[in-house]
Structures are given as structure tokens and as C-alpha cells.
N, C-alpha and C positions, 0 to 999 in steps of 0.2 A: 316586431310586427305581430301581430294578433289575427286569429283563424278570422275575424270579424274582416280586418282590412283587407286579407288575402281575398278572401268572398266579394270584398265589393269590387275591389282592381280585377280580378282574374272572372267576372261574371260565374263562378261558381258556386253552388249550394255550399253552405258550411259544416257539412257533412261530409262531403267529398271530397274538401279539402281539407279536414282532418286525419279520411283513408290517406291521401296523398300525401301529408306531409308525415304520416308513421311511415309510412314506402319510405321517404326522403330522409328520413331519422336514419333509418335501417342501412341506406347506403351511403351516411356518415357527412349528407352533403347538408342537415342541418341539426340546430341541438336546439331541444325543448327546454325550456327553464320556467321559473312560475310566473305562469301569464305570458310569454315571450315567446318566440321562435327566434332563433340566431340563425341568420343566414353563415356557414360555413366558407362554402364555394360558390358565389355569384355566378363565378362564367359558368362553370358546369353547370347550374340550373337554367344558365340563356341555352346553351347549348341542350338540355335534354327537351326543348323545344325547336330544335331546329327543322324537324320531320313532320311537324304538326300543322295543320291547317289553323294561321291565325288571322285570316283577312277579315273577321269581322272586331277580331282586339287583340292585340300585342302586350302581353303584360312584362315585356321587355321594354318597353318603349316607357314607363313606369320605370322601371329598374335604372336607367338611362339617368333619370331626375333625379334620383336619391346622391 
């Protein structure tokens, strides 16, 4: 999955979502490869949204489909 796809499923800048997925590197829950992100641990990343306000988009509800 590509910083491009994450940006348009999760409505975030793709800026931000590259700050976030370094964070997310860091805590081993995904791994960069060229051009790629490899999701590691799916549920942990459902779950580090669990505390978060997402009534306007669920990008779990995405995660569901794949």
C-alpha cells in the first residue's frame, strides 16, 4: 500500500501520513520497502484507533475489505 492510497482511504494530507507511518515503523507495527509499506500487525493498528473520534471515516471499515 502506497503513502498515496493511505491519503485517500484515511482523508489525510500525505505528509502526515508519512510522519505517522515513521511513528509506525518505529513501533515495529509496519516495514517500509521500495515503494510499499507492509502492514506487520493489522489488529494492532485497528486497535491504535480505538480512542479516536472516527464518525466522520473509519479506515477500519477499509481494512475489513481487504
Amino acid at each position: 500500500m502506497s503513502q498515496r492510497q493511505i491519503s485517500r482511504i484515511t482523508g489525510i494530507a500525505r505528509q502526515r501520513v508519512n510522519e505517522a507511518i515513521k511513528q509506525l515503523e518505529k513501533e515495529g507495527l509496519v516495514h517500509l520497502g521500495q515503494g510499499c509499506i507492509y502492514l506487520n500487525d493489522i489488529t494492532a493498528l485497528a486497535h491504535k484507533l480505538d480512542d479516536l473520534d472516527l464518525s466522520i471515516r473509519d479506515p477500519r471499515t477499509f481494512l475489513i475489505q481487504i
